[in-house]
C-alpha positions as CSV (number, residue, x, y, z in Angstrom):
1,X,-21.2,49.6,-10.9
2,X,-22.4,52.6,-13.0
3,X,-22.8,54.6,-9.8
4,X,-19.1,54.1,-9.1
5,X,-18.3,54.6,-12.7
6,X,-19.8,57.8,-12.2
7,X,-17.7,58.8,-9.5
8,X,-14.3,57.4,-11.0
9,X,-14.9,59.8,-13.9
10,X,-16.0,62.9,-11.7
11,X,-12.6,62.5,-9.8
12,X,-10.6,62.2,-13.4
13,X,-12.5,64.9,-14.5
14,X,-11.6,67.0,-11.3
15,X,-8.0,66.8,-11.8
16,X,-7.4,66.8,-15.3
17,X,-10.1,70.5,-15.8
18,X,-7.3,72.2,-13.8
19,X,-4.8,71.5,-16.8
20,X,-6.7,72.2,-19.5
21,X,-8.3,75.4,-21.3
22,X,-10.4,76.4,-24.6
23,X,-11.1,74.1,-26.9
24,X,-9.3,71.0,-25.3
25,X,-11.4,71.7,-22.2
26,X,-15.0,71.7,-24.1
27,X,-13.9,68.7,-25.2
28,X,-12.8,66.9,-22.7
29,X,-16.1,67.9,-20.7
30,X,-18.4,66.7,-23.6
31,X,-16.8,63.5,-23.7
32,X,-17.1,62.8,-19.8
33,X,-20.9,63.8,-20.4
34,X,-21.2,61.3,-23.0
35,X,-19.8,58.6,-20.6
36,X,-21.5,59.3,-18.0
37,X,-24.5,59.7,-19.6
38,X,-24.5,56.4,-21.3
39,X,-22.9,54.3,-18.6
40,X,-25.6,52.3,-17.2
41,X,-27.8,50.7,-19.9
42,X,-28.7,53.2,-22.2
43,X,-30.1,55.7,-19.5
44,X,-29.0,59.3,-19.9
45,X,-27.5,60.1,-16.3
46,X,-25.6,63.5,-16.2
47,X,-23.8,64.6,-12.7
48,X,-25.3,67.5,-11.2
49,X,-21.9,69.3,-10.3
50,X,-22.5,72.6,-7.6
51,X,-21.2,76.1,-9.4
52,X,-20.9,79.2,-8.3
53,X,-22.7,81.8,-10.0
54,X,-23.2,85.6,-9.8
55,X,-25.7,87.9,-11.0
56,X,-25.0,91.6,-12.4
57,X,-28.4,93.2,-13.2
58,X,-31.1,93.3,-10.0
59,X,-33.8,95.4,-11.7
60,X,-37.4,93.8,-12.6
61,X,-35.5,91.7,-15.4
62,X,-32.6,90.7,-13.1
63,X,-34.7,90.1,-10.3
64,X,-37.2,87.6,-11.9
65,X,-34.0,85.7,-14.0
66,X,-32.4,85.2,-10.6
67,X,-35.2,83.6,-8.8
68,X,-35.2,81.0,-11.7
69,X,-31.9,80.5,-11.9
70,X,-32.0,79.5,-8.3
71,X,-34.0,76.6,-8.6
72,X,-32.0,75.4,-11.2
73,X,-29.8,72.0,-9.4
74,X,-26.4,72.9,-8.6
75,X,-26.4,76.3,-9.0
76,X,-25.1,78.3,-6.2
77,X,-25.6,82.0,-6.6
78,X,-22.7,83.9,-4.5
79,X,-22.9,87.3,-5.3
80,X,-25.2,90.0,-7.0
81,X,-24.3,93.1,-8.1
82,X,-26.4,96.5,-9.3
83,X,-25.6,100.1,-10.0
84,X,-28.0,101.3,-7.6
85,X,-27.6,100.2,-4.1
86,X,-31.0,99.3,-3.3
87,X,-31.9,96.9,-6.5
88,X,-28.5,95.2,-5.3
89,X,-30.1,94.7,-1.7
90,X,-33.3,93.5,-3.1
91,X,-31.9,90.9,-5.4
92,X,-29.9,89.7,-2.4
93,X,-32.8,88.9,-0.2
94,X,-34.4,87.6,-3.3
95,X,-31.7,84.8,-3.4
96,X,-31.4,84.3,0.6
97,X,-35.8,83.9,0.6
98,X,-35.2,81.5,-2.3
99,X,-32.0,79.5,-0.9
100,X,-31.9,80.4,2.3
101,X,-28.3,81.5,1.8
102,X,-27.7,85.2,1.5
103,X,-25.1,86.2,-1.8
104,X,-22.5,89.1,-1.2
105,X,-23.8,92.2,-2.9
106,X,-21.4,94.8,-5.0
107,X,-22.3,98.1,-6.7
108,X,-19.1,97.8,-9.1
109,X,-19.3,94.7,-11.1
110,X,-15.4,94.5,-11.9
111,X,-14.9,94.0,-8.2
112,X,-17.3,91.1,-8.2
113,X,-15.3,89.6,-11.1
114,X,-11.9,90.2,-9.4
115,X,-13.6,87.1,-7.6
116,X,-11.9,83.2,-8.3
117,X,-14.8,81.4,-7.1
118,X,-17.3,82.5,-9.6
119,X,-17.5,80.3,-12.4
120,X,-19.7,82.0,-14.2
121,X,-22.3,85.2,-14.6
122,X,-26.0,86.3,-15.6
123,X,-25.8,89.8,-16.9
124,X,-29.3,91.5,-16.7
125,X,-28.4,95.0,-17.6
126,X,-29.4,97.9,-20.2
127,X,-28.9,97.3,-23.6
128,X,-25.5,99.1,-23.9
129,X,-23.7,97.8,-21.5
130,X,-24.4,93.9,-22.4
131,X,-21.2,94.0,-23.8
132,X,-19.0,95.5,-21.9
133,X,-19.6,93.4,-19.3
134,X,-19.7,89.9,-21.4
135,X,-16.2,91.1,-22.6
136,X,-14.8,91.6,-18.8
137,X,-16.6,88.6,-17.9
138,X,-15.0,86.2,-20.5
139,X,-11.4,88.3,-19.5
140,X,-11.7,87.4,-15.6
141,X,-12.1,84.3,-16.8
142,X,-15.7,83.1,-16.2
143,X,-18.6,82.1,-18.8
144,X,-21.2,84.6,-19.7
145,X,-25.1,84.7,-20.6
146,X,-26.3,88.4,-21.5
147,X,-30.2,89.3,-21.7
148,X,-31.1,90.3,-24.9
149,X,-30.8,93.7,-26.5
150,X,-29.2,94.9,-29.6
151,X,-25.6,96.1,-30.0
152,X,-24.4,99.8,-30.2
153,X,-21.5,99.0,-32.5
154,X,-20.0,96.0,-34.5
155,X,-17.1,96.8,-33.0
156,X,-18.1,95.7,-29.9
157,X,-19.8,92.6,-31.7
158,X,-15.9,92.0,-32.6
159,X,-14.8,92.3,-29.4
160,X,-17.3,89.9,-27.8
161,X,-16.4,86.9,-30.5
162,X,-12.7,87.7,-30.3
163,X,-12.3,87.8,-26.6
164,X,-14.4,84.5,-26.4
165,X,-11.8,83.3,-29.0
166,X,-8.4,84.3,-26.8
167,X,-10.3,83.2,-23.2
168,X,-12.0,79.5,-24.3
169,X,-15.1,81.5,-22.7
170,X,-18.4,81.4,-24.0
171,X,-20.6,84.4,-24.6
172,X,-24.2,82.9,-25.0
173,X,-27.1,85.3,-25.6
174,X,-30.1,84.4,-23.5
175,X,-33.1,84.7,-26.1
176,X,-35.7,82.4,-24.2
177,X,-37.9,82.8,-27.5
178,X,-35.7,79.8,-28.7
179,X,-37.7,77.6,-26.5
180,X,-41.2,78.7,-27.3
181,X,-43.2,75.6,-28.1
182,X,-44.8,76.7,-31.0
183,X,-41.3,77.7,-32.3
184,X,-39.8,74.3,-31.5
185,X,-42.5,72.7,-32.8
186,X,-42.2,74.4,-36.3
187,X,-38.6,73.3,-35.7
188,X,-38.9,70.2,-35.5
189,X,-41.3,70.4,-38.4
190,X,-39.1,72.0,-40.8
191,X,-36.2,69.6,-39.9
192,X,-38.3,66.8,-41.1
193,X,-39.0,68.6,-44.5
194,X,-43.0,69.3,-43.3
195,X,-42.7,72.9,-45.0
196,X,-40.5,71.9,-47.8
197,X,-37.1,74.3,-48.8
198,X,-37.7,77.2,-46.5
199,X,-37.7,80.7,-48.6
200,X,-38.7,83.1,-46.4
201,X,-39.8,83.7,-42.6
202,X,-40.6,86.7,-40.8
203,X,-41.1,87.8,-37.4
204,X,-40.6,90.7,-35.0
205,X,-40.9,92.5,-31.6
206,X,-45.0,93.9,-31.6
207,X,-45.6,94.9,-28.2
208,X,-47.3,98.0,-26.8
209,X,-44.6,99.2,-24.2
210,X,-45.7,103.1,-24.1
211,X,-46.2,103.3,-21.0
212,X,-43.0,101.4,-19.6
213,X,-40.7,104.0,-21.8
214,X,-42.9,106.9,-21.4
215,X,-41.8,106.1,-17.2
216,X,-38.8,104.9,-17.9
217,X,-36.9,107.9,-16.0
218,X,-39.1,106.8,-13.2
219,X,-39.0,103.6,-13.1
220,X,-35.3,103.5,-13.9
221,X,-35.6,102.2,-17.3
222,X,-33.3,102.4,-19.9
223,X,-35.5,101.2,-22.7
224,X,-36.6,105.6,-22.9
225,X,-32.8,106.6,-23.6
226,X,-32.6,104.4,-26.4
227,X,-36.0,106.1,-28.0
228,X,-35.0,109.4,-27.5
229,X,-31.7,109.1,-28.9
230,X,-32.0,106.0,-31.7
231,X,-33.6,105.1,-34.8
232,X,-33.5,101.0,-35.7
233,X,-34.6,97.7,-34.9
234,X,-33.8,98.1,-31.1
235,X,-34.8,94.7,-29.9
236,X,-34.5,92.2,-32.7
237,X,-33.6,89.0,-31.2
238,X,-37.1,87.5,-29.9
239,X,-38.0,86.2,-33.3
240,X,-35.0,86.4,-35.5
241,X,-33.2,84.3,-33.1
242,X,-35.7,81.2,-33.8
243,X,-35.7,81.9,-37.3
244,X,-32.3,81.9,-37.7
245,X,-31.7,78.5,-35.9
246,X,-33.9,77.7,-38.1
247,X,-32.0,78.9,-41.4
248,X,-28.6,77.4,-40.1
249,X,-27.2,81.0,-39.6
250,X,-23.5,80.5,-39.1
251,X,-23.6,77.0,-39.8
252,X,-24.3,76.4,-43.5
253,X,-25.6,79.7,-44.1
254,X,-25.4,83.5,-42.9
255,X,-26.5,87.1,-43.0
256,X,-25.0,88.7,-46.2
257,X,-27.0,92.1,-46.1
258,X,-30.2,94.6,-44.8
259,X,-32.0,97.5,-45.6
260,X,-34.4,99.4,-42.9
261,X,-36.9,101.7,-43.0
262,X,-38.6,103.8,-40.0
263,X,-41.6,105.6,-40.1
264,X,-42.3,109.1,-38.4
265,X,-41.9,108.9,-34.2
266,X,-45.6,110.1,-32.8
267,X,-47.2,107.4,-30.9
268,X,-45.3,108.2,-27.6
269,X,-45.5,111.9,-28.4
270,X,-48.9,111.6,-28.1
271,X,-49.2,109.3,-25.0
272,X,-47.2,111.4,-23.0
273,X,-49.6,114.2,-23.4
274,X,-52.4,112.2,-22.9
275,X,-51.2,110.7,-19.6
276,X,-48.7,113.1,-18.6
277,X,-50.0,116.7,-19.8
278,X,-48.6,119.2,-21.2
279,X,-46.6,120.5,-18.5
280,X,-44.7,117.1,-18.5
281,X,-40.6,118.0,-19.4
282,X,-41.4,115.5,-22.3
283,X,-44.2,116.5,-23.4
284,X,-42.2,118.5,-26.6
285,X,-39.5,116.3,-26.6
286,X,-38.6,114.7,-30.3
287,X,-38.4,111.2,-29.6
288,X,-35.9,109.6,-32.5
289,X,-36.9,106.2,-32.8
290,X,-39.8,105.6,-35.4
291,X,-43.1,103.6,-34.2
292,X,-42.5,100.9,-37.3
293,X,-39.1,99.8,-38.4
294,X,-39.3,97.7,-41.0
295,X,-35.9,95.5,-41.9
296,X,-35.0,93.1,-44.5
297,X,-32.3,90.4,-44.4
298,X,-30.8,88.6,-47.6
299,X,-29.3,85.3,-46.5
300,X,-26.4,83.4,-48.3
301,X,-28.7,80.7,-49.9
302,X,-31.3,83.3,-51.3
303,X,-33.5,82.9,-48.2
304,X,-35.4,86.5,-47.0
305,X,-36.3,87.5,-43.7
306,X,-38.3,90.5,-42.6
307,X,-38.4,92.2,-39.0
308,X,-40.6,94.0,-37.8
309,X,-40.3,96.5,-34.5
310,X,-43.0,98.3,-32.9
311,X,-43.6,99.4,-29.6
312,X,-44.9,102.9,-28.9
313,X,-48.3,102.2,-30.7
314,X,-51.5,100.7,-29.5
315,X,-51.8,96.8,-30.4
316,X,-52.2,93.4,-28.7
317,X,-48.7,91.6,-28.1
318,X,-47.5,89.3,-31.5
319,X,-44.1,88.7,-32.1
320,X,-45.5,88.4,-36.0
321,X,-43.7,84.9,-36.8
322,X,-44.2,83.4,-40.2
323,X,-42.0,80.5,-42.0
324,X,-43.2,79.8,-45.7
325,X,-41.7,77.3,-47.9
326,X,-42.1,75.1,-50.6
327,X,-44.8,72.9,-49.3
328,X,-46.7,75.1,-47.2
329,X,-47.0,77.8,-44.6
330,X,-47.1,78.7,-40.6
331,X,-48.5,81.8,-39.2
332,X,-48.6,82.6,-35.6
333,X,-50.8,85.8,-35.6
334,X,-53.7,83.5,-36.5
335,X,-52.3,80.4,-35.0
336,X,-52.7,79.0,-38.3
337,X,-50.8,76.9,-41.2
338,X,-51.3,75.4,-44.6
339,X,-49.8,72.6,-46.2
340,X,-50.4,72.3,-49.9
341,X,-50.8,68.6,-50.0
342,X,-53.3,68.4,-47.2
343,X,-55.2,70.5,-48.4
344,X,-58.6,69.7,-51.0
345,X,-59.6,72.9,-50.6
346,X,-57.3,75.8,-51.1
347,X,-57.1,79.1,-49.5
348,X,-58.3,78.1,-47.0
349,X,-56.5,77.5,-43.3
350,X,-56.2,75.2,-40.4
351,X,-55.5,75.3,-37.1
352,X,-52.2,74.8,-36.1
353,X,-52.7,72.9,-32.7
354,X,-53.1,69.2,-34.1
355,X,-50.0,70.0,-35.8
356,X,-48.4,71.5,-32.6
357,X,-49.6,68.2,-31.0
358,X,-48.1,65.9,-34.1
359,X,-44.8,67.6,-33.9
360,X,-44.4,68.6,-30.4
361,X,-40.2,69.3,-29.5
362,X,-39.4,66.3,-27.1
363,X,-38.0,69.3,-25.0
364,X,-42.0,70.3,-24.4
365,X,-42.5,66.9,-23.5
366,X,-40.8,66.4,-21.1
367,X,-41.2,69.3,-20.0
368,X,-44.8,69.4,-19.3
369,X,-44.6,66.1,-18.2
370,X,-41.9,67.4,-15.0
371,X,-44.4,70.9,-14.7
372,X,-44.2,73.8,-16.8
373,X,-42.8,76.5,-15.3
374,X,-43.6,80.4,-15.0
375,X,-41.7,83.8,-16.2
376,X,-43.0,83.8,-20.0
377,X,-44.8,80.4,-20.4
378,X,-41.8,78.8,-18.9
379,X,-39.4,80.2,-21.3
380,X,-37.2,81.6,-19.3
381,X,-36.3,78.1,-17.2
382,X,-35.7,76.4,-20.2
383,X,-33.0,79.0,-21.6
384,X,-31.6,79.3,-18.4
385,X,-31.3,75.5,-17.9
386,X,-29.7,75.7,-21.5
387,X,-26.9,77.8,-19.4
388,X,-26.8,76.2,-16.8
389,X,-25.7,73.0,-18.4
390,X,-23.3,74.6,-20.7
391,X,-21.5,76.5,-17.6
392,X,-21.6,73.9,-15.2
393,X,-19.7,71.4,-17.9
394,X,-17.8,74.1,-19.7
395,X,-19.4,73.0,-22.9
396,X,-20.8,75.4,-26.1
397,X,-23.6,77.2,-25.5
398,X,-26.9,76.4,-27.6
399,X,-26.4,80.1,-28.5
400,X,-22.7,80.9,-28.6
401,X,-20.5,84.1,-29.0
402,X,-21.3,83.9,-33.1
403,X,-24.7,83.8,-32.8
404,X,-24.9,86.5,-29.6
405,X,-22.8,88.6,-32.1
406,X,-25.0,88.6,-35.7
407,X,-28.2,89.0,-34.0
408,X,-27.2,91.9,-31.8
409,X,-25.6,93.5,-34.9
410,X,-28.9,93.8,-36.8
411,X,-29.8,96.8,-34.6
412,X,-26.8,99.0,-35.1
413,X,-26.8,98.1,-38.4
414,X,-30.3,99.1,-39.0
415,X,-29.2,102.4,-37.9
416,X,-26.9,102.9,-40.5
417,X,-29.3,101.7,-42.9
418,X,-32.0,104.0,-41.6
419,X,-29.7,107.1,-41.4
420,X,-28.7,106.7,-44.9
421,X,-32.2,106.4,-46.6
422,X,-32.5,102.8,-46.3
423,X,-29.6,101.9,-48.1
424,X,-28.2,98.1,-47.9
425,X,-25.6,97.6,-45.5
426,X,-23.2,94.4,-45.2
427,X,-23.8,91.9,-42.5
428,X,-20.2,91.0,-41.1
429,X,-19.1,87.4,-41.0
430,X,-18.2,86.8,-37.1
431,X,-16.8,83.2,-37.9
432,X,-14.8,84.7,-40.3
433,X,-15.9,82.2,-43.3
434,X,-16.2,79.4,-41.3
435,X,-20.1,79.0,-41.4
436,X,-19.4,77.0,-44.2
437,X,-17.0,74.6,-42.5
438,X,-17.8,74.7,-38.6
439,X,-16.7,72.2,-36.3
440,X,-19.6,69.9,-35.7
441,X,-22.2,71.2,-33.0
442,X,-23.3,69.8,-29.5
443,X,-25.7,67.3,-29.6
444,X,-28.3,67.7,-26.5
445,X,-31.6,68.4,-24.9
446,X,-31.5,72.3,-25.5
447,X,-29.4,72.0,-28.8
448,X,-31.1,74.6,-31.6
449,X,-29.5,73.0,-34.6
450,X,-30.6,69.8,-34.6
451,X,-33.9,67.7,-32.8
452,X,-31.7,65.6,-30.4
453,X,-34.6,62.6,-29.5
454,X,-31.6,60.5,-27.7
455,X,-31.2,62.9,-24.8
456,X,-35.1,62.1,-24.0
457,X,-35.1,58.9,-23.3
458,X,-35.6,57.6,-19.4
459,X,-33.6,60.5,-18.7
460,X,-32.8,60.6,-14.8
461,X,-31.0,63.8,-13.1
462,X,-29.1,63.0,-10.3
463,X,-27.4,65.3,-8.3
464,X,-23.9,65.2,-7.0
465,X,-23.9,64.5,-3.0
């Protein structure tokens, strides 16, 4: 009986989606989920439904995103699309060895989105053309995840939320770092009050890339023209994507303002000499971007936050996360926290990994349960499952267009900051003063605002024959 409950619904659900847009659509989807997800006693069963996706973006990124995305159930990738002919060929015969099916391939990615079947698009390309292509995307009519990477203008910030607005489309900004365990697990911990009122977190982008930008031109990376022609928190999203999840920004809270501060530009200077010599065309060149930047957010509700970006220096990888509040204190650079009432002895630290264990997100779970998968510690599955699920249903992203827009913003506007001695500059309010008021969010298994434990029980994926 459930089984053909099931099917009753798809075929509803099949006729009435080609009548219905926006809003009413997400809507409608999510309540179809919640039916069939409930219909046969108490087991979460949700419909694999096949979609058609396409890829813009082959490089290393692109490629490696793809060949997840491919073993996701019911996705279909159809097309691929790259700038430079041979990274579009590549990613093609990436998806034919994974699927056995071989995706058309297109150097201009408006002609791929001239297409109806598509319903929606990974967009793996250089920082400053995320945009632009999220905003055609969501035009032509199909949903949109972009890689992360920080925005060149709020303007274009604007144009991302408002276009998602006018089209029903979502815009969701594919931070994996949302579904690190040890971030989900402070999640989860901090929703149940372990840390007490959170005042301040930190975290930021520490990673020793010299020699992927000091061969960017080689390698065809665009990471080198953002050094040698920027000065700001280029890549701020890996950590201040958690933390804000985790400080309700845009729902109950928000960004109200930064400052930033860079120090002098030398460590790729020096590199480049060292591994290039002298005679090297860079080997004078003035690179803009300063090996620290140091920024500081106010939030609404007196919370602080401090990022941190540095790349062209030599240091092991950290990603610097702290959250501190009333009760006590998590660190990740010594894998450490303290919690002032289990503590006899103060000043002192424990490991975090019995708490890790304590608190582990149901998502991790399960997950390890079903086999962890790779591309960053399995990161990048989960996020792109996150997508999946929201594009296949037409639902709301875990990450939508409001969130995608505030986080990318921090890096232009740590420009302006920067270029005018550090002065504070006004974080703009994307929803538009509804963070105080927004309609209630998506309940689920990849939802960042809330620790959904009913979408973990006997759950049971079956696809749709």
């Amino acid at each position: 009986m459930a089984k053909a409950l099931q099917k009753n619904i798809q075929i509803i659900r099949q006729c009435i989606v080609k009548f219905l847009s926006g809003t009413a659509l997400f809507l409608f989807n999510y309540m179809c989920i919640i039916i069939l997800g409930f219909s046969c006693k108490g087991e979460i069963k949700v419909e694999i439904i096949k979609t058609n996706f396409a890829v813009i973006g082959c490089s290393g990124r692109g490629s490696s995103m793809m060949r997840e995305l491919s073993t996701i159930p019911g996705v279909n990738i159809v097309a691929v699309c790259d700038i430079f002919e041979d990274r579009a060929k590549k990613g093609a015969e990436i998806i034919k060895d994974a699927t056995g099916k071989e995706p058309d391939i297109y150097i201009d990615y408006k002609e791929l989105l001239a297409r109806k079947d598509i319903s929606a698009v990974l967009c793996c390309t250089t920082w400053i053309t995320h945009s632009r292509i999220a905003i055609d995307t969501m035009k032509a009519g199909k949903n949109v995840a972009i890689e992360v990477g920080g925005a060149a203008s709020i303007e274009e910030c604007w144009q991302m939320v408002r276009t998602s607005e006018e089209t029903g489309k979502f815009c969701m900004l594919l931070e994996n770092c949302c579904y690190c365990r040890d971030e989900l697990a402070i999640f989860n911990m901090c929703r149940q009050g372990v840390l007490g009122e959170i005042v301040h977190v930190q975290g930021g982008y520490e990673h020793d890339l010299r020699k992927e930008i000091g061969n960017g031109r080689e390698i065809r990376h665009g990471r080198i023209h953002n050094f040698m022609n920027r000065n700001g928190e280029l890549y701020p999203t890996h950590e201040l994507a958690p933390l804000g999840k985790l400080l309700r920004i845009n729902r109950g809270n928000r960004f109200v303002s930064l400052t930033s501060m860079a120090s002098k530009a030398v460590g790729l200077h020096e590199w480049i000499l060292k591994e290039k010599g002298k005679d090297y065309d860079l080997a004078d060149f003035n690179f803009t971007q300063g090996d620290v930047v140091t920024t500081m957010i106010k939030c609404a509700h007196g919370e602080t936050v401090v990022l941190v970006h540095d790349c062209t220096l030599p240091r092991p990888y950290s990603r610097n996360a702290r959250v501190q509040g009333t009760k006590g204190i998590w660190m990740e650079d010594n894998d450490s926290i303290y919690l002032d009432d289990d503590h006899k002895n103060h000043h002192e630290w424990e490991p975090f990994e019995p708490f890790r264990d304590k608190y582990e997100h149901p998502l991790w779970i399960e997950y390890y349960n079903k086999g962890v998968r790779s591309g960053h510690e399995g990161i990048d599955y989960l996020v792109l499952c996150a997508f999946v699920e929201s594009a296949m249903y037409n639902l709301a992203p875990p990450i939508d267009v409001y969130d995608t827009a505030v986080y990318m913003s921090i890096t232009c506007l740590s420009e302006q900051s920067i270029a005018m001695g550090s002065m504070p500059v006004p974080v703009p309010d994307f929803t538009n003063g509804r963070w105080i008021d927004r309609e209630p969010f998506r309940r689920g298994k990849y939802c960042l605002e809330e620790v959904c434990h009913e979408f973990f029980e006997n759950e049971n994926m079956e696809e749709n024959e």
